[in-house]
Each structure stands twice: as C-alpha cells, then as structure tokens.
C-alpha positions as CSV (number, residue, x, y, z in Angstrom):
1,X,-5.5,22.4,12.9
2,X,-4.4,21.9,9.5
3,X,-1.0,20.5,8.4
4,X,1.0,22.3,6.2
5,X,2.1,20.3,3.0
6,X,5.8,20.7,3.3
7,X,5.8,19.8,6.8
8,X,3.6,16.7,5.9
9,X,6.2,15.8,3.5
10,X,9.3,15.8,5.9
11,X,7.5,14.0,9.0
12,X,6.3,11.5,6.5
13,X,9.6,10.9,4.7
14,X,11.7,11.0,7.9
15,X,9.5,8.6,9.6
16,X,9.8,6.0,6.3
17,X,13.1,6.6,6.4
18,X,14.2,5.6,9.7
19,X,11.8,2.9,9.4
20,X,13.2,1.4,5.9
21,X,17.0,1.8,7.2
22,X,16.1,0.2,10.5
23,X,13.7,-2.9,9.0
24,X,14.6,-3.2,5.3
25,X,17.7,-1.4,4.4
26,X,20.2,-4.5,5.5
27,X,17.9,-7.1,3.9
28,X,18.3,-5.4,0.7
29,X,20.2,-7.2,-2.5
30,X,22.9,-5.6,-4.1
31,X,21.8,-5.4,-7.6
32,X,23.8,-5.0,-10.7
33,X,24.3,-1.9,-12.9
34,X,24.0,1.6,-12.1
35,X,23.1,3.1,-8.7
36,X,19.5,4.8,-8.6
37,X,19.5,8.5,-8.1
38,X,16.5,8.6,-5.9
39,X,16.6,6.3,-2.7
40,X,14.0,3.2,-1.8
41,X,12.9,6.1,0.9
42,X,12.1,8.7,-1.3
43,X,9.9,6.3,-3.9
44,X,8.1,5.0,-0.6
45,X,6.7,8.5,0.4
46,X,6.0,9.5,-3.0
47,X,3.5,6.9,-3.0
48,X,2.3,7.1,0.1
49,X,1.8,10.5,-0.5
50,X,0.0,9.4,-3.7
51,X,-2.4,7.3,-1.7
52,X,-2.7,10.0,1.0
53,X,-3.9,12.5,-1.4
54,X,-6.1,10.0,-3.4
55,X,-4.5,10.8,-6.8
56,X,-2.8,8.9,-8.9
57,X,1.2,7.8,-9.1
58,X,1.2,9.8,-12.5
59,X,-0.3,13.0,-11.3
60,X,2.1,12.6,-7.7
61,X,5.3,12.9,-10.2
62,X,4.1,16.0,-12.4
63,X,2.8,17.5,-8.9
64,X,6.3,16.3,-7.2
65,X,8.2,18.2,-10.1
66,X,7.2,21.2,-9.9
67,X,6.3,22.1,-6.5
68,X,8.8,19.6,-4.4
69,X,11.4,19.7,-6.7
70,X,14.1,20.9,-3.8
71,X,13.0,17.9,-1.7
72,X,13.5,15.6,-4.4
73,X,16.0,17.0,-7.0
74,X,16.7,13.6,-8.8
75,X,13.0,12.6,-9.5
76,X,12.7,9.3,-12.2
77,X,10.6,9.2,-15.3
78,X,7.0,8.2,-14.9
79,X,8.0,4.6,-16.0
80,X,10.8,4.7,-14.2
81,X,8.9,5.2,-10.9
82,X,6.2,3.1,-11.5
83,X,8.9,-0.2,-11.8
84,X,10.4,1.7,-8.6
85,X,7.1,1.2,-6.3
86,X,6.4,-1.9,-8.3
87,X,9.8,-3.4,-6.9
88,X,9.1,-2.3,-3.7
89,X,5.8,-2.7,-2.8
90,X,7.0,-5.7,-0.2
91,X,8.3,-3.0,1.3
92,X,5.2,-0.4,1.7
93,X,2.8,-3.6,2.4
94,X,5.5,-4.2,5.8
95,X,5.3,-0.4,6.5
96,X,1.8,-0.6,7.0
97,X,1.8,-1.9,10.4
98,X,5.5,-0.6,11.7
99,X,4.3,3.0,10.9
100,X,1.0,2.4,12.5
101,X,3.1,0.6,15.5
102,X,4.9,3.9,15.2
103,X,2.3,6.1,15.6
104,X,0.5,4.1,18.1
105,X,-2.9,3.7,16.2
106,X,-2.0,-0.1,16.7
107,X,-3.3,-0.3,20.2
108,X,-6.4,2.0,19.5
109,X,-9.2,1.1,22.0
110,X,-10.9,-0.1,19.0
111,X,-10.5,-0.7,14.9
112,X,-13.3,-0.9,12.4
113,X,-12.9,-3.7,9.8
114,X,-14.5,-3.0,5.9
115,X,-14.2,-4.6,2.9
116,X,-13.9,-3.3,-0.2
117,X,-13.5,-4.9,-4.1
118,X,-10.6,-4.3,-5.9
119,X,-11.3,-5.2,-9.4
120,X,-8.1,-6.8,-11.3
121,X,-10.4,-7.4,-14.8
122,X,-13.5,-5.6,-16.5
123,X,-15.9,-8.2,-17.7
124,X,-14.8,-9.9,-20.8
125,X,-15.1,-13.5,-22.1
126,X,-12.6,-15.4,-22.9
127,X,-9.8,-17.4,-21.2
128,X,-7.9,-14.0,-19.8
129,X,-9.2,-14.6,-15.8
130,X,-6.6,-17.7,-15.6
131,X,-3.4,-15.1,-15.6
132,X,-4.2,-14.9,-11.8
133,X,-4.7,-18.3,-10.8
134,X,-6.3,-18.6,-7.4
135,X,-5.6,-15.5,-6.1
136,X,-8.5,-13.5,-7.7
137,X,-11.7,-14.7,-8.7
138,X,-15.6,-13.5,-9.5
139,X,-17.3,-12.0,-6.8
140,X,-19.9,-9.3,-5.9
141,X,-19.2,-6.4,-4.1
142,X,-19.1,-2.4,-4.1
143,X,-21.5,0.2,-3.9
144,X,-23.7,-1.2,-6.5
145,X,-22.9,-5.1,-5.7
146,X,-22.6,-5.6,-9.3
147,X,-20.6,-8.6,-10.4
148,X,-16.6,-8.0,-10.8
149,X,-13.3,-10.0,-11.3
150,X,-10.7,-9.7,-8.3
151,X,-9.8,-9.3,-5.0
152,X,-11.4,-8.2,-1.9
153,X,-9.7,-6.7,0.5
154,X,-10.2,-5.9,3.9
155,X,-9.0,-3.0,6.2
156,X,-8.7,-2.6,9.7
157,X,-8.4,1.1,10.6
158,X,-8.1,3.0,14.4
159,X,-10.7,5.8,15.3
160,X,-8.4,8.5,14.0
161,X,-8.1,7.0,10.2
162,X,-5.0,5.2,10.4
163,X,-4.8,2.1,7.9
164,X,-3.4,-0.5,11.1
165,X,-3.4,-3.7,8.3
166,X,-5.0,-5.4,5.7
167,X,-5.6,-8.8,4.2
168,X,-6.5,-9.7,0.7
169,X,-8.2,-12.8,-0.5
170,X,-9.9,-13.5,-3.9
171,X,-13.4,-11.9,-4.2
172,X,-15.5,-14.9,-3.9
173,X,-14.1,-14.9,-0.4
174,X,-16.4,-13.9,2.4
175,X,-15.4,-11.3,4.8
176,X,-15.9,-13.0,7.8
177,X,-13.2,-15.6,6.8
178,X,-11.0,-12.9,5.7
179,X,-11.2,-11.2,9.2
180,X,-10.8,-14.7,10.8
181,X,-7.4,-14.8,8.7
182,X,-6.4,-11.3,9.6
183,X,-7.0,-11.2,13.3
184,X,-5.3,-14.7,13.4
185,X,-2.1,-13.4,11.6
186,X,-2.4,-10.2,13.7
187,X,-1.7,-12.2,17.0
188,X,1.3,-14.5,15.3
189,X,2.5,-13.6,11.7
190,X,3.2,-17.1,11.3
191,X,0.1,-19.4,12.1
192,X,-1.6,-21.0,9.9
193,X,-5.5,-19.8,10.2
C-alpha cells in the first residue's frame, strides 16, 4: 500500500503538533521582537520530512513552495529556516522517542542497533579540530573505514524502520560503550552510565 504525499504530510504534522503543544509548547520562552509567521510545528515537519525523504533542508523549502504551498502559506527564507530547525533541534532530538512511544515502535519485540560516522571535518591540518572540544574526535568508520573527524552515532530502530533513539559520542568511541550508554539512559533518562 502506498501512502499518498499529502496525506503523509497532515498525519505527520498533526501528530508533531499535538505532541509539541502537549510536551514543549508551555516550556517555551517568550522571546523578543516580532512573532514568526510559521509555527515551531510547521518547521518540525518540514524537517522531518526533509530526513524522511533523504534530501536536503534546501531542496525541502523549494519543493515545500511550490507544491505545499496551501499547507504552508507563510514559508521562511532558506536562512531563515535553517536558524528555525537550528533553534529547535532540542525539540526534534525529544520527538524522537515520544513519536516512536506514539506509534508504538517503542515496544517492538525487538530493535537493531548500528552505528554510523558522522563526519563534522574533512581532513585538514592545522589547529581547526579544537572548535569541538571533546565531543568529536578522530575515528574510523563507514563503508570504506577510512579515517574521519567526528561523531559516531548509534541508532536503535524497530522491525518496521522506525528510528526508536539514538546516542552520539565522539568517533574514537567504541559502539559497544555507546550501546552500554544508550540502553542505560533508555531504562532511566537520568543515570549516570
């Protein structure tokens, strides 16, 4: 059975949407200036649509204006999105797991964990790797294990493709102790692994 796109788009951004007003919405701070035109909901499922579809933030905007253009009639700039989803990517990292929760794919008979490299830095000399302190380092990973500069994260996702969390640690990091950190925060969000 296939999906149809609009219909995607509503279940997905009615879903975030109850879930941002009932989690986030309160905790929110008033900021100053102007109000935005598009809501904290509508940013969210642009990019989880972006992620969904594998494409870019950039390409989900151009597509967004001219084919969803009634859903979303007050669509930012490019940059204005991008500081948008940059401001609330707290947010999507907590949506994770409560629309997983939601969907049930959190109490799937069983999840497969993988780890994969997410490079912050191409390979360069110079002093540039100390802008991320500890939280990224050099490590070896990917499909070619060739030598890169960042993260590793690691996913846990149900039978049916649902992403049910994720834990990221710098990439000299060894999966096993990043799925002894996950699975420990998994049972209480606050103990110390």
């Amino acid at each position: 059975m296939t999906l149809d796109l609009d219909t995607f788009l509503v279940a997905l951004y009615t879903t975030v949407d109850d879930l941002y007003q009932e989690h986030f919405a309160p905790l929110k701070p008033i900021r100053p200036g102007p109000r935005t035109t598009l809501g904290d909901s509508e940013v969210l499922t642009l990019i989880m649509c972006a992620q969904y579809f594998g494409q870019s933030e950039r390409w989900l905007v151009r597509y967004a204006g001219e084919h969803w253009r009634t859903y979303f009639p007050n669509l930012l700039s490019q940059s204005a999105t991008n500081r948008r989803a940059r401001d609330l990517v707290g947010v999507l990292t907590s949506l994770v797991h409560l629309l997983a929760t939601r969907l049930g794919a959190a109490l799937a008979p069983y999840q497969v964990l993988d780890g994969l490299p997410v490079q912050l830095m191409r390979r360069c000399r110079g002093t540039k790797h100390r802008l991320f302190a500890d939280e990224a380092a050099i490590g070896k990973g990917g499909s070619d294990k060739d030598w890169y500069y960042g993260c590793k994260m690691l996913l846990a996702v149900s039978n049916e493709g649902v992403i049910t969390g994720f834990t990221l640690g710098p990439a000299s990091t060894e999966e096993r102790w990043l799925a002894e950190h996950f699975l420990c925060w998994r049972q209480d969000r606050a103990a110390t692994p």
